[in-house]
C-alpha positions as CSV (number, residue, x, y, z in Angstrom):
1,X,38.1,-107.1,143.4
2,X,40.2,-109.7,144.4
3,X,43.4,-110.4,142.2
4,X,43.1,-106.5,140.8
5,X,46.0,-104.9,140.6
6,X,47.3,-108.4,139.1
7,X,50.2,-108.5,137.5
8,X,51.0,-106.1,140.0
9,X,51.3,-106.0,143.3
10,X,48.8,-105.0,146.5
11,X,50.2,-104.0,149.2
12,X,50.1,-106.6,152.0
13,X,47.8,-108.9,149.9
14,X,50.0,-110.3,147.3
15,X,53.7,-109.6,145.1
16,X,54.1,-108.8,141.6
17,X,53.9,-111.7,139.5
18,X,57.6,-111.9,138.1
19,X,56.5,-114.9,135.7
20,X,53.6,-112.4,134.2
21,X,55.4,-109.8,134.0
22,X,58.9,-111.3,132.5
23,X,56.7,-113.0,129.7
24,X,55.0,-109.6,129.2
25,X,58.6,-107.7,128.5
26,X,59.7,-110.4,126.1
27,X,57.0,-110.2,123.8
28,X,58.5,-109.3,120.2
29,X,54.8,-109.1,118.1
30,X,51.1,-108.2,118.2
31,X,50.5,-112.5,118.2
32,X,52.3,-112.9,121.3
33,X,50.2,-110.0,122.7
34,X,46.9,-111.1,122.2
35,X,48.0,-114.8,123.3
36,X,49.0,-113.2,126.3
37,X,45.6,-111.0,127.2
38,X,44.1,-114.5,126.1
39,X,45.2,-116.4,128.6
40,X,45.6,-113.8,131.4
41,X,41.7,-113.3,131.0
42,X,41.2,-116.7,131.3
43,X,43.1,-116.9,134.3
44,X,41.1,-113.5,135.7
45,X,37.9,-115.9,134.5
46,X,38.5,-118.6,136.5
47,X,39.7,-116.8,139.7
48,X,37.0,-114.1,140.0
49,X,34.4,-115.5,137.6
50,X,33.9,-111.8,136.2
51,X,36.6,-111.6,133.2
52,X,38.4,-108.6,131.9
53,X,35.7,-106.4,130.0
């Protein structure tokens, strides 16, 4: 599955995502959390076209 380890890394098929990971840390309630599994899903969405389930 391409994009799985995401935000993580793969070796020799792509980096962690600092960005993803930095706003992940910074998170200071359970709002900011679903906001962002909300918008990584739709990210996973649009780039595999299978979702998170």
């Amino acid at each position: 599955m391409p994009g799985g380890a995401a935000p993580g890394s793969c070796a020799k098929k792509y980096d962690v995502d600092k960005k993803a990971v930095t706003r992940f840390t910074s998170m200071k309630n359970t709002e900011e959390l679903q906001l962002y599994l909300r918008d990584y899903e739709t990210k996973d969405r649009r780039t595999s076209g299978r979702g998170l389930r």
